[in-house]
N, C-alpha and C positions, 0 to 999 in steps of 0.2 A: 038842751042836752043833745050832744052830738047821738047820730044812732051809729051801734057798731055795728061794721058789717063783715062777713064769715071769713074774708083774708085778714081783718085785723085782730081778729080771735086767733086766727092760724098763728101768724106771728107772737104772738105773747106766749114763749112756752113756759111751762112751770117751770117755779124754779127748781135745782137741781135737791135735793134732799139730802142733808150733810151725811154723812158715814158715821153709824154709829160705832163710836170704840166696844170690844170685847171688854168685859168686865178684869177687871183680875184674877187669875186663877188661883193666887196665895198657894196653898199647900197644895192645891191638886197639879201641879205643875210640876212636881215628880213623881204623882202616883199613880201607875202606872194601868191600874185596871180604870182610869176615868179617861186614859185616852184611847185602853181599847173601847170601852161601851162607845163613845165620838166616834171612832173608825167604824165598830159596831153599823153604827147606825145609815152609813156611806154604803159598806158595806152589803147590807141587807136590803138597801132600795134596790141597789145595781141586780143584786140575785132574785127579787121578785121582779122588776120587768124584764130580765134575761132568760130566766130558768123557771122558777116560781108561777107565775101565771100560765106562759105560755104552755109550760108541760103538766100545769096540778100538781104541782113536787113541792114539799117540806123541806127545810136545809137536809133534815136528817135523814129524808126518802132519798133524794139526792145521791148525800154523802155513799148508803146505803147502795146504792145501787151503782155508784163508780168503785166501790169495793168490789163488788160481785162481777163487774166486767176487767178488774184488771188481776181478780185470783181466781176467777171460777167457783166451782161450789165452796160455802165454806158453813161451820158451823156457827148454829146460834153462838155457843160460848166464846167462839173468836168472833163474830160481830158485834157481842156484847160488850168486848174488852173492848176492839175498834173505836165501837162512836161512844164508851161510856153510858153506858145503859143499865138500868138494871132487869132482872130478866121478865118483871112482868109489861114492863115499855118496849121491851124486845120486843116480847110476843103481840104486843098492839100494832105495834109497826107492819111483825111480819104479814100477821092477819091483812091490814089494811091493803097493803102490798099483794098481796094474793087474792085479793079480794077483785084488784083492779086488773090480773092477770098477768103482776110484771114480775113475779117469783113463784116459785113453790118448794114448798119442801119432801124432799126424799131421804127414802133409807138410803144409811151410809153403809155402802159396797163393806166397808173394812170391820164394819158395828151393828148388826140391825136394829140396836137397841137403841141410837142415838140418829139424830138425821143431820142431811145439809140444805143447806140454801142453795140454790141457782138459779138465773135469770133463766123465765120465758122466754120465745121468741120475741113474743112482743117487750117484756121488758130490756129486751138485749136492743132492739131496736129504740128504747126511750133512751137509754142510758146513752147510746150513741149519737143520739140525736142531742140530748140535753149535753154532753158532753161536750159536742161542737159550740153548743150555743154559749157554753162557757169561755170559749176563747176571747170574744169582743167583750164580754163581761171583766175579764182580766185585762184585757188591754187597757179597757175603760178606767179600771182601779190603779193600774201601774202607773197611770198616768203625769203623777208628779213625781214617779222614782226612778230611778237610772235600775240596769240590770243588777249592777250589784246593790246596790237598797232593796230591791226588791227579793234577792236572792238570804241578804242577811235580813231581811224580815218577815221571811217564811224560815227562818233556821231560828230566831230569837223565839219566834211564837211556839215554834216547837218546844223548844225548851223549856219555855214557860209551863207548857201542856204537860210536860212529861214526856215527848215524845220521842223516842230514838230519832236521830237524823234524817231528815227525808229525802226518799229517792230512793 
């Protein structure tokens, strides 16, 4: 029996491994929340090693905190509307959030019975920071779409949402 020896090992590469076909989608192939939870899921890896890990941020701390830098103070009832919340997730977020020293809440100049939200220093400086980090996170995801795909699928998902037009 011949002995092998380590270039004739090198040379034998495996062989290639066929490509598995995708199953059939049958009916989910126009329904429509089964291709967002797939984008979903693209989605959400690109935002924990972009945003997610590196800053401690939840989507919805995030979301939460690019609100508060592109309106300034605003009130619980208008952040609540915002990300959809109802007010006792409100207030666990805001807690959490305050907790971490990236919000606080104050009397409202107009109301003192009612307060608002505004970003710390230091959360002004997260939100800017995570903010940036979000740009190769989107480029990353644009990635198969031309400007206008991408543009009419940030206007369709609004839609879907319920959400006035964005911008």
């Amino acid at each position: 029996m011949p002995r092998r020896t380590a270039s004739a090992a090198a040379e034998r590469l495996p062989e290639p491994v066929p490509a598995v076909a995708p199953p059939a989608l049958g009916p989910l192939t126009g329904i429509v929340g089964y291709h967002i939870a797939q984008a979903a899921v693209t989605t959400y890896g690109a935002f924990e090693r972009h945003i997610g890990r590196p800053f401690e941020l939840r989507k919805v701390e995030f979301s939460m905190l690019m609100l508060l830098m592109a309106n300034g103070a605003l009130s619980p009832k208008r952040l609540a509307a915002a990300l959809r919340l109802t007010a006792p997730n409100l207030s666990l977020l805001l807690d959490r959030l305050q907790q971490r020293g990236l919000l606080r809440r104050q009397p409202n100049p107009d109301d003192g019975r009612s307060q608002h939200i505004v970003l710390t220093e230091k959360g002004l400086r997260v939100a800017r920071d995570s903010a940036a980090a979000a740009l190769p996170m989107e480029r990353e995801l644009q990635g198969p779409l031309s400007r206008a795909e991408h543009a009419m699928l940030i206007e369709l998902l609004s839609r879907l949402a319920g959400h006035p037009r964005p911008g």
